[in-house]
Backbone as CSV, one residue per row, in Angstrom:
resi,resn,N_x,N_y,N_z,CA_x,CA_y,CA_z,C_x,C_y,C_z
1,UNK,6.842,-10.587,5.693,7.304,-9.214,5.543,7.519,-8.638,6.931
2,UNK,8.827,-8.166,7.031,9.189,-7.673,8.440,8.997,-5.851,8.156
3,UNK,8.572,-5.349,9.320,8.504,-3.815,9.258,9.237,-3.612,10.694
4,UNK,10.173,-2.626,10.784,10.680,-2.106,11.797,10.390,-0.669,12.012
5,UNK,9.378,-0.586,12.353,8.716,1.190,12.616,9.501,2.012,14.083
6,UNK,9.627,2.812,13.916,10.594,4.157,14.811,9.397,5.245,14.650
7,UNK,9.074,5.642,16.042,7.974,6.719,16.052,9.432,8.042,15.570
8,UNK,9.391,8.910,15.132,10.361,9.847,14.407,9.919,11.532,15.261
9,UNK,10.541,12.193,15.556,10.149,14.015,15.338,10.736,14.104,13.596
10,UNK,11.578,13.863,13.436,12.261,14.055,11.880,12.943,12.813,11.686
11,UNK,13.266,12.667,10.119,14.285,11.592,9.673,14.215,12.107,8.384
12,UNK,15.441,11.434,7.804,15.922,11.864,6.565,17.054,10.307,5.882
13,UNK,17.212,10.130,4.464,17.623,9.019,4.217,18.677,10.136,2.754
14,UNK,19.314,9.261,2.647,20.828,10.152,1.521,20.974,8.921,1.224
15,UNK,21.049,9.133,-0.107,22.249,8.649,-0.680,23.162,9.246,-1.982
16,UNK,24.448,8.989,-1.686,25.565,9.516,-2.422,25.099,11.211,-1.923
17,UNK,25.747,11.116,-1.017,25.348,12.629,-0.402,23.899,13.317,-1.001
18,UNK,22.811,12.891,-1.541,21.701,13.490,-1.931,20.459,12.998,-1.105
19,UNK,19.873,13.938,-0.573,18.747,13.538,0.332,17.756,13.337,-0.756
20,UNK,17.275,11.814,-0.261,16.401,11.372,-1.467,14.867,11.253,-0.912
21,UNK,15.056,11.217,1.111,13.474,11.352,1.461,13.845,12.178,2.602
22,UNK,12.647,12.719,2.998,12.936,13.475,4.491,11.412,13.765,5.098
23,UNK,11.393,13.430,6.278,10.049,13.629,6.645,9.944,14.066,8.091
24,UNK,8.892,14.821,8.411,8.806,15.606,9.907,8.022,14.416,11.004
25,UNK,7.386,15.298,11.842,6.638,13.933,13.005,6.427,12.567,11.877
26,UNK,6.645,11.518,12.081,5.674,10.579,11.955,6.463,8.914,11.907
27,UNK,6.893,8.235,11.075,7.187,7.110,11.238,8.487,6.568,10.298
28,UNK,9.699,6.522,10.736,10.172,5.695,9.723,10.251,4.130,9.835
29,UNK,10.189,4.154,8.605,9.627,2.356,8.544,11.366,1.493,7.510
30,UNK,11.879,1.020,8.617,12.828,-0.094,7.707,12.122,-1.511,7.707
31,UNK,11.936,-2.078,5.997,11.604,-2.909,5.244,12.149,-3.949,4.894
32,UNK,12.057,-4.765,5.215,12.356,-6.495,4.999,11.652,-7.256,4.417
33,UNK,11.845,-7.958,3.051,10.873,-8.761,2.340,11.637,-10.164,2.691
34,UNK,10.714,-11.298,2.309,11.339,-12.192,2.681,10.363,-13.150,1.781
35,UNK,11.511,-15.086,1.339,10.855,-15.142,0.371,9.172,-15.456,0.038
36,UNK,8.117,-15.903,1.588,7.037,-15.865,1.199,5.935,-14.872,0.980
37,UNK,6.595,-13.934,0.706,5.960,-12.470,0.899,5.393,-12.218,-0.594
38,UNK,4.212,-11.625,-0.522,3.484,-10.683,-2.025,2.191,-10.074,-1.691
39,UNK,2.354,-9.478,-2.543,1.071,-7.935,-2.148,0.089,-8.140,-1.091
40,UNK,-0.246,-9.389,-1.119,-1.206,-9.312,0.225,-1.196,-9.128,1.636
41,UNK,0.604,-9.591,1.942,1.133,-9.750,2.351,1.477,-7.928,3.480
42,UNK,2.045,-7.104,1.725,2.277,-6.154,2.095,1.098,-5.219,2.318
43,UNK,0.088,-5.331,1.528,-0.796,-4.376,2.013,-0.818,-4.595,3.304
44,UNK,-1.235,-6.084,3.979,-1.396,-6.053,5.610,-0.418,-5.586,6.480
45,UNK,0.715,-5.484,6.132,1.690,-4.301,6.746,0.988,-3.268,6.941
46,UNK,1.428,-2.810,5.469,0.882,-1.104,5.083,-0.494,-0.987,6.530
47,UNK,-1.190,-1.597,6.483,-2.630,-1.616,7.043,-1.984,-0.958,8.719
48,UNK,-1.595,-2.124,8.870,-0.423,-1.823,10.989,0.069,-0.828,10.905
49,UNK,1.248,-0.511,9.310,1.999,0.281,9.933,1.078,1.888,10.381
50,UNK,-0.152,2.151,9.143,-0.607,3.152,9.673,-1.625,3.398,10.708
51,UNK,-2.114,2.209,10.840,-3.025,2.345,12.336,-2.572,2.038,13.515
52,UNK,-1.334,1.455,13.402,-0.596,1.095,14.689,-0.357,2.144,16.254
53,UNK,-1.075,1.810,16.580,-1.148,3.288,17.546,0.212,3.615,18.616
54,UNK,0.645,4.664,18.299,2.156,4.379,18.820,2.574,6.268,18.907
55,UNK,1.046,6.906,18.888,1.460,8.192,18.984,0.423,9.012,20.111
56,UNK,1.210,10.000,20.626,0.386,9.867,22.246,-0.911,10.503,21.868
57,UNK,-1.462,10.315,23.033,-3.521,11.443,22.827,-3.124,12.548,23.775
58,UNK,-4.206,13.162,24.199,-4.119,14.034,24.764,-3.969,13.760,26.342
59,UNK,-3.525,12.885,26.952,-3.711,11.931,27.771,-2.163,11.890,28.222
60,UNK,-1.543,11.920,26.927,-0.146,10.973,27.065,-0.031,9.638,26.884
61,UNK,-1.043,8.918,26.433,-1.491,7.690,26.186,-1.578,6.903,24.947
62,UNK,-0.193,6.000,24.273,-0.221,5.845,22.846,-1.572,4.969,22.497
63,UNK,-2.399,6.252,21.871,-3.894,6.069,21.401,-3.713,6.280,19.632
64,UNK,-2.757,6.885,19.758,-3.290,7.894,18.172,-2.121,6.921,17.009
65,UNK,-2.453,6.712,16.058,-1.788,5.928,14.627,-1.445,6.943,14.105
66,UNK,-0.797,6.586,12.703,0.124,7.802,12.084,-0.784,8.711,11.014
67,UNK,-1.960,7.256,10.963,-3.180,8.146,10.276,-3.808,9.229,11.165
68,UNK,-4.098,9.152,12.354,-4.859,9.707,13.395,-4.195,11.172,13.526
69,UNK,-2.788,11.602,13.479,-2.121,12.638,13.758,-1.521,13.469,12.300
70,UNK,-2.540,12.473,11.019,-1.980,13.104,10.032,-0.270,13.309,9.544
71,UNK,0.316,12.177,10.056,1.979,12.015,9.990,2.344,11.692,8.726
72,UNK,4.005,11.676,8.519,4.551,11.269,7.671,5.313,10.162,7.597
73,UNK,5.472,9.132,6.631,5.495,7.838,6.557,7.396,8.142,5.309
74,UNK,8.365,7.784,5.895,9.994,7.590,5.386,10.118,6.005,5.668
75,UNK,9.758,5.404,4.222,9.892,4.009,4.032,11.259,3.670,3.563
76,UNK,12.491,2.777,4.007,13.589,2.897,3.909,13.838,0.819,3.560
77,UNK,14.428,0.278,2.599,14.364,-1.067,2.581,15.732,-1.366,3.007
78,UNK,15.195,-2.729,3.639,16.342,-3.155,4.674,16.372,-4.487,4.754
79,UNK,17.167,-5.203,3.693,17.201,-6.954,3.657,18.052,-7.341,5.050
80,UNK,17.975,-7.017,5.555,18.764,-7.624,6.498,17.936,-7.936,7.746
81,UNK,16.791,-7.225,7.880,15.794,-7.666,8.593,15.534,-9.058,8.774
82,UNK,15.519,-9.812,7.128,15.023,-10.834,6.887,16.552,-12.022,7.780
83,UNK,17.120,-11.835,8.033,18.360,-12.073,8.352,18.501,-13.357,9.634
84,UNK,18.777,-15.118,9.392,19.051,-15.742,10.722,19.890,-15.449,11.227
85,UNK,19.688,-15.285,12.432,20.482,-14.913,13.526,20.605,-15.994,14.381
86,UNK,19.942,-16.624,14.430,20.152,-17.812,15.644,21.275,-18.561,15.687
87,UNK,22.036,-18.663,14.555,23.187,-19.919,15.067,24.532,-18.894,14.585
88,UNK,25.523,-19.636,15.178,26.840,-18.946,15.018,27.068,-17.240,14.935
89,UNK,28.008,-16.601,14.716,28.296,-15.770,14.206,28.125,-14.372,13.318
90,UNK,27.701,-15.378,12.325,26.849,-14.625,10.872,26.111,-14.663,10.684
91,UNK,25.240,-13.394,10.278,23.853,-13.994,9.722,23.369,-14.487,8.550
92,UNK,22.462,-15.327,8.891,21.917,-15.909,7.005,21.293,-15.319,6.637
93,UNK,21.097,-15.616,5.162,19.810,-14.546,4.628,19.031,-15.428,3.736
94,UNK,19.057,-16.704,3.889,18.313,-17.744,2.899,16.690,-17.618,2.910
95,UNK,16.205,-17.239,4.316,15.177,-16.511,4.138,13.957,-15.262,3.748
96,UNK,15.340,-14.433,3.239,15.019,-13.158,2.544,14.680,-13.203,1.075
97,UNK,13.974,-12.690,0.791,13.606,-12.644,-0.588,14.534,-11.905,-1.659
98,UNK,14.177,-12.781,-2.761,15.398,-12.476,-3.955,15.642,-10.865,-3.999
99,UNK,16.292,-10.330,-4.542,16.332,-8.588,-4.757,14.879,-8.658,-5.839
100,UNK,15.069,-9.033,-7.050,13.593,-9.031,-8.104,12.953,-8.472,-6.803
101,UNK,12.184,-9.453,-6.371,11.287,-9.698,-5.565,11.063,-8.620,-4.851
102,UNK,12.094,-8.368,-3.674,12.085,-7.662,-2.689,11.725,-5.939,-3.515
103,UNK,12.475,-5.718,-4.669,12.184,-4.577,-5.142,10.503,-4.294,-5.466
104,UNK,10.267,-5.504,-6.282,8.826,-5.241,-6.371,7.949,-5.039,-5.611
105,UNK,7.907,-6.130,-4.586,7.257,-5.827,-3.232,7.089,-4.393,-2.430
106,UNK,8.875,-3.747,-2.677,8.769,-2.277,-1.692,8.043,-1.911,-2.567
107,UNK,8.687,-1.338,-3.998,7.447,-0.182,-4.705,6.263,-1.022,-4.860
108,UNK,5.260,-1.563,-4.415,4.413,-2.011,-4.721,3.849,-1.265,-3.156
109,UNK,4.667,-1.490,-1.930,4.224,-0.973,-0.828,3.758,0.160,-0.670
110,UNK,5.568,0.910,-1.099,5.496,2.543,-1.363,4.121,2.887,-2.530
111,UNK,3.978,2.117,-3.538,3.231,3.092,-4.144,1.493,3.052,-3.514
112,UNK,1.194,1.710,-2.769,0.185,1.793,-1.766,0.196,2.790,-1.400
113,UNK,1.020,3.175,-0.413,1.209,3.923,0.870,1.105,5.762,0.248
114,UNK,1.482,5.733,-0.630,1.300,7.094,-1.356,-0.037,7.416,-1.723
115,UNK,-0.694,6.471,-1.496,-2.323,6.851,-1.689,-2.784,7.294,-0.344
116,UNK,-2.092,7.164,0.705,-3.264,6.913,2.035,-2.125,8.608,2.550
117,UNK,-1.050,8.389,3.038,-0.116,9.579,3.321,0.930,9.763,2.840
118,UNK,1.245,11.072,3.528,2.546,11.169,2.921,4.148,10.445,2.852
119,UNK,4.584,9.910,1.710,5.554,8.899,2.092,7.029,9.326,1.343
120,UNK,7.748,9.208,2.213,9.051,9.473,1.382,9.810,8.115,1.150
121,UNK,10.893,8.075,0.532,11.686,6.726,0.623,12.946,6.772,0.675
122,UNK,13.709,5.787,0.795,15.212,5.861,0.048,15.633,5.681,-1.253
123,UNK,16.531,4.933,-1.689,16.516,3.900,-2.886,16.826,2.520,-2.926
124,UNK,15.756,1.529,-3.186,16.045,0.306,-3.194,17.667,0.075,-3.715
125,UNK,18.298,-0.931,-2.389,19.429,-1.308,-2.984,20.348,-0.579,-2.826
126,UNK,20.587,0.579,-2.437,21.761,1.587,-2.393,21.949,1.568,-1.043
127,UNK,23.101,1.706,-0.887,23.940,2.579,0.201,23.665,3.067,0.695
128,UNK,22.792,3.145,1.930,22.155,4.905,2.431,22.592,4.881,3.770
129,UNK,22.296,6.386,3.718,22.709,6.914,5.228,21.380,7.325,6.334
130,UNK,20.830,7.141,6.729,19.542,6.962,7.579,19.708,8.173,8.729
131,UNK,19.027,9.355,9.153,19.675,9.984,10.471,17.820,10.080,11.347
132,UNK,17.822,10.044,12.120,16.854,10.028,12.458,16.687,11.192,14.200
133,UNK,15.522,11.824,14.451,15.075,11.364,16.257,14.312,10.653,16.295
134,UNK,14.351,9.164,17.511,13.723,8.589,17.695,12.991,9.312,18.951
135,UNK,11.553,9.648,18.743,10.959,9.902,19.794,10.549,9.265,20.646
136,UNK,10.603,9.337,22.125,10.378,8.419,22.704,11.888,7.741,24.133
137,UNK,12.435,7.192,23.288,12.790,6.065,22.162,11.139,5.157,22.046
138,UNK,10.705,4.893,21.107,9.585,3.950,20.594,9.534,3.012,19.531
139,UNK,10.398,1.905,19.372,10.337,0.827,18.126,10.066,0.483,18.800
140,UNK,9.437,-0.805,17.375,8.755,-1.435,17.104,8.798,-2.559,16.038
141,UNK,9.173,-4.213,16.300,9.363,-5.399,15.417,7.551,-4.861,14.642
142,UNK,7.396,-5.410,13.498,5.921,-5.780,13.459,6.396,-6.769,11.985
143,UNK,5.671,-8.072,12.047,6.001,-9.258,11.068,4.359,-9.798,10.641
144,UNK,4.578,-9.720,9.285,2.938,-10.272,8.839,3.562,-11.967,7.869
């Protein structure tokens, strides 16, 4: 399971012109399942993405996680993460997990993650439009 976390001031995700998540300080997370991935998998995400310390202290010093600052968590799925890149041209995706799959996996994430903070999403599978500030700039690969 690939997570691509963006420390955020705001982000927001649409689709078909309808804002379907939107969230203030905290993290958006684009989602990549891939095919050896399942719940255990994702909880240990879930686990990084919110303790991952990637938000400053009083210091200026990324000390503080998204739990630590009380943030908001805009989970957005993104098969393409899962994506080879290494040879030629195009990328493959033989390593990404089926859609079934990959769907179950996100809401299985998202509905984790709705226990611990606040989480918005997109919609699995659709079209979306993503706008974000990246604060910082601060990404972040993280792969379990």
């Amino acid at each position: 399971m690939i997570g691509l976390i963006q420390r955020v001031t705001h982000a927001r995700v649409e689709v078909d012109d309808t804002v379907t998540g939107k969230i203030d300080q905290g993290i958006l997370l684009l989602l990549g399942v891939q095919k050896e991935d399942d719940e255990q998998k994702a909880d240990k995400l879930l686990h990084k993405v919110l303790n991952y310390r990637i938000f400053s202290d009083e210091n200026g010093r990324m000390n503080n996680s998204l739990l630590d600052i009380q943030g908001e968590l805009l989970v957005v799925s993104q098969f393409t993460l899962a994506a080879d890149t290494q040879k030629g041209l195009r990328p493959g995706f033989s390593s990404a997990g089926s859609p079934e799959q990959a769907e179950r996996l996100y809401d299985y994430f998202v509905a984790q993650s709705q226990q611990q903070v606040i989480t918005q999403t997109g919609r699995f599978g659709a079209d979306m439009k993503v706008s974000l500030c990246n604060d910082g700039p601060v990404t972040f690969r993280l792969e379990v």
